[in-house]
Gaussian input, Z-matrix of N, CA and C with variables (Angstrom, degrees):
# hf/3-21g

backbone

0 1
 N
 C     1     B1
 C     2     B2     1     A1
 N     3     B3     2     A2     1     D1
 C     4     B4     3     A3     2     D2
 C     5     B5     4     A4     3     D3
 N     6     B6     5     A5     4     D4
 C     7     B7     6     A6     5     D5
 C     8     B8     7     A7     6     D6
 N     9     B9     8     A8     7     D7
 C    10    B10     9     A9     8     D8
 C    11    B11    10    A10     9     D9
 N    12    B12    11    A11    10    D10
 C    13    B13    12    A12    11    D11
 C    14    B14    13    A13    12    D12
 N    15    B15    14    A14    13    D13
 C    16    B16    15    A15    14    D14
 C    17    B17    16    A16    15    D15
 N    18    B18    17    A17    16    D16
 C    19    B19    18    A18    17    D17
 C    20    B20    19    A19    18    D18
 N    21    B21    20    A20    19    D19
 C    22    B22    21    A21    20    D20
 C    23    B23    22    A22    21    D21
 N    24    B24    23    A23    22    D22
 C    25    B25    24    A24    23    D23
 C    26    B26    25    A25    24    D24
 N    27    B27    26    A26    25    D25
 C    28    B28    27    A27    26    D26
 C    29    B29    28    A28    27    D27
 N    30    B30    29    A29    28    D28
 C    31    B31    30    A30    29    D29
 C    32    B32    31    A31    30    D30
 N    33    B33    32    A32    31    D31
 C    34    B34    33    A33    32    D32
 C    35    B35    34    A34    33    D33
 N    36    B36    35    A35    34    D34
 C    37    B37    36    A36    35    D35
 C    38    B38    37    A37    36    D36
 N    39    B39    38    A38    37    D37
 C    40    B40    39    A39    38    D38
 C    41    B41    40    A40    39    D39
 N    42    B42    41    A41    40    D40
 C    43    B43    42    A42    41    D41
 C    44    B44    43    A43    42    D42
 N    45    B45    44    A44    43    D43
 C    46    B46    45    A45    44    D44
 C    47    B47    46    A46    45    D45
 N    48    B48    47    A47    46    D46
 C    49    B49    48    A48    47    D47
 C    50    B50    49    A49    48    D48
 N    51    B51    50    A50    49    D49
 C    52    B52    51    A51    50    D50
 C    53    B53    52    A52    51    D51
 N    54    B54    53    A53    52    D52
 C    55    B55    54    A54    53    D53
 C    56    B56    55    A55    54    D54
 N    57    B57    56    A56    55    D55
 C    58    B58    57    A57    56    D56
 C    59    B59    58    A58    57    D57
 N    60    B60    59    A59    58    D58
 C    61    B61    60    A60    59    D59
 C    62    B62    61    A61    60    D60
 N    63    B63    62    A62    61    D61
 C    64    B64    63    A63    62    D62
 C    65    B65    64    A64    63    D63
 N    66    B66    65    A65    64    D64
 C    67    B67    66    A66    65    D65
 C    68    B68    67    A67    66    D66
 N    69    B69    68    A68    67    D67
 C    70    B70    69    A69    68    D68
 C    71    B71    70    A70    69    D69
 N    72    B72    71    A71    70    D70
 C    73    B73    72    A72    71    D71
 C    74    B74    73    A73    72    D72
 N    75    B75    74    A74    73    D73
 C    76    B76    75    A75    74    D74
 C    77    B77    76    A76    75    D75
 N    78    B78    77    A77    76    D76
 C    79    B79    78    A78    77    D77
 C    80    B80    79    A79    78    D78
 N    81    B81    80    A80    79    D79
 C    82    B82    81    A81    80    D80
 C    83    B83    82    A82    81    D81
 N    84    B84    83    A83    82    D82
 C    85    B85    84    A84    83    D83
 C    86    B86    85    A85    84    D84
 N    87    B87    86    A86    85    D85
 C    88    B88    87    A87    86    D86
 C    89    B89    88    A88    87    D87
 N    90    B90    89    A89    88    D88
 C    91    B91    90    A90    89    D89
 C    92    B92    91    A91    90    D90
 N    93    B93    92    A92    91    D91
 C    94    B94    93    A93    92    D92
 C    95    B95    94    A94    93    D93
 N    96    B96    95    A95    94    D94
 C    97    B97    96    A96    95    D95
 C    98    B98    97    A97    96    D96
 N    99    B99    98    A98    97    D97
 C   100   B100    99    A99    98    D98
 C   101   B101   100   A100    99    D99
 N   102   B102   101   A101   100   D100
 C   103   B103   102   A102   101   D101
 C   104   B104   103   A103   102   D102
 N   105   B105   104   A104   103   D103
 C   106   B106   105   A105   104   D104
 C   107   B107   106   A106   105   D105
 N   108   B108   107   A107   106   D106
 C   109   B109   108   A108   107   D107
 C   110   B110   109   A109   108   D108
 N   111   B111   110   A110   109   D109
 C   112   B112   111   A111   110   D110
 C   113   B113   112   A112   111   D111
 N   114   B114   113   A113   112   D112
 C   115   B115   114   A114   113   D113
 C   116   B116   115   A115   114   D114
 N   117   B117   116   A116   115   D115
 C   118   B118   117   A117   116   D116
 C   119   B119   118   A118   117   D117
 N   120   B120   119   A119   118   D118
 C   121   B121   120   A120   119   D119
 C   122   B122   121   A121   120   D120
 N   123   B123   122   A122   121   D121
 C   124   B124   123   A123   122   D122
 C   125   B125   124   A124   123   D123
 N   126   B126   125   A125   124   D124
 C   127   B127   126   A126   125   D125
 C   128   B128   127   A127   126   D126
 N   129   B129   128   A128   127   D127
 C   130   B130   129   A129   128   D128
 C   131   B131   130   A130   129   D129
 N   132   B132   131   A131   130   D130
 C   133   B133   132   A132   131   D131
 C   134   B134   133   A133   132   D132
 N   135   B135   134   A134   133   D133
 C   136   B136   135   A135   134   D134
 C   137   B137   136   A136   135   D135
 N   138   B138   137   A137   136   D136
 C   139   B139   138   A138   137   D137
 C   140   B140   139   A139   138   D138
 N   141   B141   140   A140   139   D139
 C   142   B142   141   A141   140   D140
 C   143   B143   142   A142   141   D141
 N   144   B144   143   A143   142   D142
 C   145   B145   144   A144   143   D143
 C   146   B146   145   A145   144   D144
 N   147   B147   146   A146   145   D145
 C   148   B148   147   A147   146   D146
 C   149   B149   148   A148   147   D147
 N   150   B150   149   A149   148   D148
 C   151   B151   150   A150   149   D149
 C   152   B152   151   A151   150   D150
 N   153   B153   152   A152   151   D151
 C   154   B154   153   A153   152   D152
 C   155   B155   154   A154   153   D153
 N   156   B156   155   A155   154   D154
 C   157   B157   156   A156   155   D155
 C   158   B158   157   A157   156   D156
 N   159   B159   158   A158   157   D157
 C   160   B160   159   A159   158   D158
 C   161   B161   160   A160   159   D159
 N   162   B162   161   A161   160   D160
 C   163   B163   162   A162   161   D161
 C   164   B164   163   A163   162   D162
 N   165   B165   164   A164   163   D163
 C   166   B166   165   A165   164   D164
 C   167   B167   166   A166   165   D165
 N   168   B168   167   A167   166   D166
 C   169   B169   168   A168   167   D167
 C   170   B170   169   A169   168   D168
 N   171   B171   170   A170   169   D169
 C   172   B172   171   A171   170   D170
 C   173   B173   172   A172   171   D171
 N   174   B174   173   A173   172   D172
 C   175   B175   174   A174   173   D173
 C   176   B176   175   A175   174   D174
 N   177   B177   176   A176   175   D175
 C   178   B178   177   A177   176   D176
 C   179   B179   178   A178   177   D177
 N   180   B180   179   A179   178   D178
 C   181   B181   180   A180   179   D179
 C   182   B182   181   A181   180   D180
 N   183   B183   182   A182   181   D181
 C   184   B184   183   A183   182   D182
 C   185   B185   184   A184   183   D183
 N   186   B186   185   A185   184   D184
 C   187   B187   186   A186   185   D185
 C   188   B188   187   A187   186   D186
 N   189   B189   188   A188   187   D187
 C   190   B190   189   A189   188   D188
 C   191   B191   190   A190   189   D189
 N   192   B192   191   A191   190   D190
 C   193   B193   192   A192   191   D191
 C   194   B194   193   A193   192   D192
 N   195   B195   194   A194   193   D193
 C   196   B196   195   A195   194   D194
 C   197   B197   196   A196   195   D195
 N   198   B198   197   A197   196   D196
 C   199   B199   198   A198   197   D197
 C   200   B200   199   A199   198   D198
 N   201   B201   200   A200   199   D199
 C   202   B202   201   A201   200   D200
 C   203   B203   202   A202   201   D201

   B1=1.4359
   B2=1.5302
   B3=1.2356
   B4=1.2578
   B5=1.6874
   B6=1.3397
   B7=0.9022
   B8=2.2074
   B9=1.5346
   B10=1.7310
   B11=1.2220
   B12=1.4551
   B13=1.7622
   B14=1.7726
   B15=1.7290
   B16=1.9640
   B17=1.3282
   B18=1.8495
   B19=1.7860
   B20=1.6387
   B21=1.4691
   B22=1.1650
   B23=1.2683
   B24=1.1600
   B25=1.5163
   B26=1.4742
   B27=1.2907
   B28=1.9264
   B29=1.5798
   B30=1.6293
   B31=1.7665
   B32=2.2782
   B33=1.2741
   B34=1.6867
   B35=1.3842
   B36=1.5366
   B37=1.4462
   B38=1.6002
   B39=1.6138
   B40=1.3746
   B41=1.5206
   B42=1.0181
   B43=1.5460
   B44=1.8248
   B45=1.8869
   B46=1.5363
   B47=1.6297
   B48=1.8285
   B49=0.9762
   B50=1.8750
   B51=1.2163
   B52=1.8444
   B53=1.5926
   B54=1.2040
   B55=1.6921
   B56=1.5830
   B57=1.2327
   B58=1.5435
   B59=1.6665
   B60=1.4786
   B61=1.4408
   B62=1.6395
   B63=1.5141
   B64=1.1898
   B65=1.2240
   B66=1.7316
   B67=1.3542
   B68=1.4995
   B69=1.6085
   B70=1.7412
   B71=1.1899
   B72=1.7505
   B73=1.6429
   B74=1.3297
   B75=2.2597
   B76=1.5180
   B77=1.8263
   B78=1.3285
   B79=1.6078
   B80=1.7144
   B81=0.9987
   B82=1.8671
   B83=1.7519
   B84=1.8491
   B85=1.4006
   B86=1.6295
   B87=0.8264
   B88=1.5048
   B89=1.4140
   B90=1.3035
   B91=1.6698
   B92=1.8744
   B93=1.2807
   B94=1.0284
   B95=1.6573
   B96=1.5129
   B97=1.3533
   B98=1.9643
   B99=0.9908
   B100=1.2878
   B101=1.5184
   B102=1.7091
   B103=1.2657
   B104=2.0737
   B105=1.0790
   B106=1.6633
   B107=1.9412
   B108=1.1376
   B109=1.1964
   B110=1.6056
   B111=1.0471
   B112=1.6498
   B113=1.1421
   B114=1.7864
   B115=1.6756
   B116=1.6174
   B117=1.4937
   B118=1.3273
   B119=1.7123
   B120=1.7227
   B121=1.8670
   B122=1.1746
   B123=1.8813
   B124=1.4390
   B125=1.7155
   B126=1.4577
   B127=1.3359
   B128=2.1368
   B129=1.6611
   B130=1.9687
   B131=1.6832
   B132=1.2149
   B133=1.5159
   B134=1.7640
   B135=1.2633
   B136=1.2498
   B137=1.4573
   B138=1.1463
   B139=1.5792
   B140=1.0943
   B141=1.8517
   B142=1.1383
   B143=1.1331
   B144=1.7135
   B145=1.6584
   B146=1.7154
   B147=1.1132
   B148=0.9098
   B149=1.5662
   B150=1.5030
   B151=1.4574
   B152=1.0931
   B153=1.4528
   B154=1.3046
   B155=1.7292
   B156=1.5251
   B157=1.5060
   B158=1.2803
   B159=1.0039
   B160=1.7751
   B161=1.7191
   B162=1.3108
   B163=1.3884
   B164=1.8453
   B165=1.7701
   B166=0.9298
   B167=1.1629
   B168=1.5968
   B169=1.0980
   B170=1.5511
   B171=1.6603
   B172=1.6364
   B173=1.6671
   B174=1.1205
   B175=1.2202
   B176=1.8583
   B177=1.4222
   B178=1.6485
   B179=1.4390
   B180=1.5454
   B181=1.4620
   B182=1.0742
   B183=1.6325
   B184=1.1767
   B185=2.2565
   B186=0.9438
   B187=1.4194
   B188=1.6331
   B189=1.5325
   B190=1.8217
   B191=1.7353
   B192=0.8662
   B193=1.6992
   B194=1.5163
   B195=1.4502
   B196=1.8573
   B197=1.3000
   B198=1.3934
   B199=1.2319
   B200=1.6381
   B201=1.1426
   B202=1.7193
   B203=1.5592
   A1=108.04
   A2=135.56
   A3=158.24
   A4=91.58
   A5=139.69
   A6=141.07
   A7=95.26
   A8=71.58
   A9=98.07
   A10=116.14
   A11=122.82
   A12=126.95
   A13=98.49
   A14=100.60
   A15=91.48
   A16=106.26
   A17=119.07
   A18=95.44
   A19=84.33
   A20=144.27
   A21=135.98
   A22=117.97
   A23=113.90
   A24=109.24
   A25=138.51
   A26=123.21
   A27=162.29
   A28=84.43
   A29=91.51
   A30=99.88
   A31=94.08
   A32=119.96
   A33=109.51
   A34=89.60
   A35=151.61
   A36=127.78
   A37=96.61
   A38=110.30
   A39=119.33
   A40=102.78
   A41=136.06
   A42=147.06
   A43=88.09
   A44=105.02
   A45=102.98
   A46=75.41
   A47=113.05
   A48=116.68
   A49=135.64
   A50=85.55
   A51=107.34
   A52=99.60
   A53=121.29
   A54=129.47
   A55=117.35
   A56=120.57
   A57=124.97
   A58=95.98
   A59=102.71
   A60=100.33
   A61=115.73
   A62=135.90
   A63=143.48
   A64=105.93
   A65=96.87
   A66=114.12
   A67=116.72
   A68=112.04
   A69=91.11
   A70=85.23
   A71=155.86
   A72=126.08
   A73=122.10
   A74=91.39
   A75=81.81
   A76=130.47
   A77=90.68
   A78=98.02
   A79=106.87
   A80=110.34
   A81=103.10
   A82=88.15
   A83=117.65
   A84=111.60
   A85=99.14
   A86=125.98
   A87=131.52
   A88=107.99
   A89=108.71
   A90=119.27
   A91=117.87
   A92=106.18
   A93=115.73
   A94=127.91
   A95=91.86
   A96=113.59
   A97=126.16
   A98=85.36
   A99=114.88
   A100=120.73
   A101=111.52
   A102=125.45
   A103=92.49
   A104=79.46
   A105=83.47
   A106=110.01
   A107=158.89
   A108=172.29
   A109=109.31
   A110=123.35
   A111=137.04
   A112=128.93
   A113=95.35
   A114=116.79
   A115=107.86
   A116=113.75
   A117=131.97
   A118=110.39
   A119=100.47
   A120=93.55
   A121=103.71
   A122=115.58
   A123=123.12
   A124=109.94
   A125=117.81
   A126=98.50
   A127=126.12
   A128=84.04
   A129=71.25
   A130=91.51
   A131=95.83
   A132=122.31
   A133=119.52
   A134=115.57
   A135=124.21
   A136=132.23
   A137=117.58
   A138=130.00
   A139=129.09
   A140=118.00
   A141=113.99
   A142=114.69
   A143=100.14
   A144=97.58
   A145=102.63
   A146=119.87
   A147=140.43
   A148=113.19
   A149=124.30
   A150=142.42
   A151=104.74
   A152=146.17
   A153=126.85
   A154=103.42
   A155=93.40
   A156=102.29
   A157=109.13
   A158=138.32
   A159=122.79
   A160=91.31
   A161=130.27
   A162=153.93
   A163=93.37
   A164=106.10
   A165=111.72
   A166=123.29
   A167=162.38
   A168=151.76
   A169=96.15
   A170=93.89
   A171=118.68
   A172=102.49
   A173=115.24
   A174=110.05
   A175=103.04
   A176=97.15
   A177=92.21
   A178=122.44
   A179=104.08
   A180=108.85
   A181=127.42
   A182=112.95
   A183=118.33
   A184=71.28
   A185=161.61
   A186=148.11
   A187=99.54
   A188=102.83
   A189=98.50
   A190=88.35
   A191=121.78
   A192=124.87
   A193=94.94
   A194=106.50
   A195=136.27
   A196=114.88
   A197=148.13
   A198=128.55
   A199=104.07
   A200=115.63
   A201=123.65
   A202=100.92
   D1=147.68
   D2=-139.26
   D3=-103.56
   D4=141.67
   D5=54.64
   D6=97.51
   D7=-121.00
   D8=168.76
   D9=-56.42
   D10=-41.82
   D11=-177.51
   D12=-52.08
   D13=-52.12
   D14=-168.52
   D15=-78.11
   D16=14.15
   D17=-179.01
   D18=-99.83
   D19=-49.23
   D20=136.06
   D21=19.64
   D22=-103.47
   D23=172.93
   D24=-56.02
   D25=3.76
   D26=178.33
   D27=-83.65
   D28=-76.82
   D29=-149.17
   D30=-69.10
   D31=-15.87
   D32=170.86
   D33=-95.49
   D34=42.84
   D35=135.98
   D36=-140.52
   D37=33.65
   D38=149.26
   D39=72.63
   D40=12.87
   D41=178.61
   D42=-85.90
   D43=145.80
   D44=-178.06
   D45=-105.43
   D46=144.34
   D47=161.44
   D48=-86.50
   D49=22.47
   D50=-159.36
   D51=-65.40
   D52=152.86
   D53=-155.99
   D54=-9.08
   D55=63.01
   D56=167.29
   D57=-109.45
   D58=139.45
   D59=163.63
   D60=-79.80
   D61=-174.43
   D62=-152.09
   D63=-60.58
   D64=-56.86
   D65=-165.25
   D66=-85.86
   D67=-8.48
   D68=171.35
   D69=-100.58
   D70=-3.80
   D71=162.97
   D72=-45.58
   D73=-53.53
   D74=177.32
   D75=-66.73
   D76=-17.20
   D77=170.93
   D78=-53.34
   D79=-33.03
   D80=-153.08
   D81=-88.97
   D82=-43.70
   D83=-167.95
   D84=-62.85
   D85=-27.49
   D86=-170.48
   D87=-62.64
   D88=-58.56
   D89=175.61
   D90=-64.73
   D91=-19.48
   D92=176.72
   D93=-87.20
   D94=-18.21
   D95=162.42
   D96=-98.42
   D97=16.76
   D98=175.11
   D99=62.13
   D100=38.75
   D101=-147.82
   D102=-114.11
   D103=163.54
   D104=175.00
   D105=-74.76
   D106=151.66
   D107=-88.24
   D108=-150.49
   D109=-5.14
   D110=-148.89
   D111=-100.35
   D112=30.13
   D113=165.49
   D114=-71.86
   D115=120.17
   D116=162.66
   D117=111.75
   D118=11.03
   D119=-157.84
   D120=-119.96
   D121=30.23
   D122=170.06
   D123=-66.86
   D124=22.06
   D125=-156.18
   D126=-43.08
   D127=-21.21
   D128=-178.46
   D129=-118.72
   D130=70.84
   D131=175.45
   D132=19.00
   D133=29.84
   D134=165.80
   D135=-108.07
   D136=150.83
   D137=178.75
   D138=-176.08
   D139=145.19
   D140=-156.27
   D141=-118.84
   D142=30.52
   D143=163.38
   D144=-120.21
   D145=97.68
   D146=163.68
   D147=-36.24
   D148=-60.80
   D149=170.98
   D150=-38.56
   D151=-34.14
   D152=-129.20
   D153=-103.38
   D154=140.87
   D155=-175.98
   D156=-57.70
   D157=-13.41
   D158=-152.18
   D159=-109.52
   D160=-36.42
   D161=-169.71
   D162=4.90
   D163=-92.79
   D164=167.05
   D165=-15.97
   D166=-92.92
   D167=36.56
   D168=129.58
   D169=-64.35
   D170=-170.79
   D171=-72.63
   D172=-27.56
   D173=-164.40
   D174=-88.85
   D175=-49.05
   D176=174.54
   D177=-49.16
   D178=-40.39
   D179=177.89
   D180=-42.66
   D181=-63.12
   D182=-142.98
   D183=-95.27
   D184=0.38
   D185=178.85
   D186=-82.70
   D187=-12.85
   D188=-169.77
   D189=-115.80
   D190=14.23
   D191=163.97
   D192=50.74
   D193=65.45
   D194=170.51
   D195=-86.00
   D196=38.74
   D197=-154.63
   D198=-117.66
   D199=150.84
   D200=-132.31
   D201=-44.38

């Protein structure tokens, strides 16, 4: 996901996206959605939320050792 798409979805759950990098936004929208924090920490590429928007995202991250 792009960039602008996760300040988008920040700025519709009222989070300001102003100097956060990718991965602690999605960290904060995550927490704000009352989700556990655990964008980038697929390190042995598993997870058991299947649903989750960032998934994709989560997995590249944390394979390029992205963490906030």
């Amino acid at each position: 996901m792009k960039m602008d798409e996760v300040r988008s979805i920040a700025k519709w759950h009222s989070i300001k996206p102003d100097h956060l990098t990718k991965a602690e936004l999605i960290k904060t929208i995550q927490i704000g959605e009352g989700n556990f924090d655990c964008f980038a920490t697929a390190f042995d590429g598993e997870c058991d939320q299947v649903g989750c928007l960032w998934r994709e995202d989560c997995f590249a991250a944390a394979k390029e050792g992205e963490l906030s």
